[in-house]
Each structure stands twice: as structure tokens, then as C-alpha cells.
C-alpha positions in Angstrom: 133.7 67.7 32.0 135.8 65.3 34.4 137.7 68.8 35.6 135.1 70.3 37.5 134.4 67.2 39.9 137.4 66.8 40.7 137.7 70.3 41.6 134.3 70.5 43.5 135.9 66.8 46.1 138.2 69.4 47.9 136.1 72.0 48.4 133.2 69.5 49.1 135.3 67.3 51.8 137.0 70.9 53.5 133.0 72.3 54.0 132.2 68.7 55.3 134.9 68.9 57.6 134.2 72.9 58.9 130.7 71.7 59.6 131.6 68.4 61.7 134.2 70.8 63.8 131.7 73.7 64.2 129.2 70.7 65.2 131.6 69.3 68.1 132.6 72.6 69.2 128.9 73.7 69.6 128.4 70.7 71.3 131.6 71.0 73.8 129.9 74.7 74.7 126.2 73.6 75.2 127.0 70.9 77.3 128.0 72.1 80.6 130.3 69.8 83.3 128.1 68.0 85.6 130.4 69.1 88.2 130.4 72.4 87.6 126.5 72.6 86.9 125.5 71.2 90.0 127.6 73.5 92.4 126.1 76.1 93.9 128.5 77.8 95.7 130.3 78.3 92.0 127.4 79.5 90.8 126.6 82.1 93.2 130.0 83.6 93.1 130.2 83.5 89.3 126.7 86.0 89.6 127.8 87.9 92.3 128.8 90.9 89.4 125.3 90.6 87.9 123.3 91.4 91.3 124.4 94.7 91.1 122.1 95.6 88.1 119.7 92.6 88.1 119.4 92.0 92.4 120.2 89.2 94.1 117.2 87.2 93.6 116.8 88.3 89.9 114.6 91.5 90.5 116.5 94.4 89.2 115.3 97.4 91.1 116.7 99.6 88.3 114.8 101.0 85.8 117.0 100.0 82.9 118.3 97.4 84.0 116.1 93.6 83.1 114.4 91.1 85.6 116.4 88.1 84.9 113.9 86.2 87.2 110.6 85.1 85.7 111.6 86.3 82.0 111.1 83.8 79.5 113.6 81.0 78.1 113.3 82.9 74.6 113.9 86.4 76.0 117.3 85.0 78.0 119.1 83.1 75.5 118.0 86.2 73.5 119.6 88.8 74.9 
């Protein structure tokens, strides 16, 4: 029965592999650029699109359309 371990080290080392690159590249999303996280200005004009629905201070005023102020952690990364 030597044939099936050898057979199974391939497909072992590839899934190893796949999992440490879906690690780092889950890791390079989640971790924003200080840089970029602590400027404002950015951040503002990145939202500008979203006050439409959701208001400027995160209060939609539209029926269908979510507060995206004062909803909780679980709901936002939710949605």
C-alpha cells in the first residue's frame, strides 16, 4: 500500500499551500494602510456616493434604504 501515500504528498502539500495563500491574501485585505485609514478627507470622498441613500451622517431618510449609523458590528459586516 506504499502507492496511495505517495499519491496523497501532492495533493496534501498543493491544499497546504492554497490555504497559506488564501491566509495572506485574507490578511493583505483586512489590514487596511495606516495612511489610508487615518485620512479623513479620503474617507469622506470615498462615501460621498453612499449619502445619497444612507445621509450624510448615516441616517437614511429613505424608507428602504438602512441606517448605517448606530447599526451593529454584526449587522454591517453582514450586509
Amino acid at each position: 500500500m506504499p502507492q496511495p501515500a505517495r499519491r496523497a504528498a501532492p495533493v496534501l502539500a498543493r491544499a497546504a499551500m492554497l490555504a497559506s495563500m488564501a491566509l495572506a491574501m485574507a490578511l493583505g485585505l483586512a489590514l487596511p494602510s495606516p495612511a489610508l485609514a487615518q485620512d479623513a478627507k479620503i474617507g469622506r470622498q470615498k462615501a460621498q456616493p453612499c449619502t445619497v441613500c444612507h445621509g450624510a451622517n448615516g441616517l437614511s431618510q429613505q424608507p428602504d434604504a438602512p441606517h448605517l449609523a448606530g447599526q451593529p458590528a454584526y449587522y454591517l459586516s453582514t450586509q
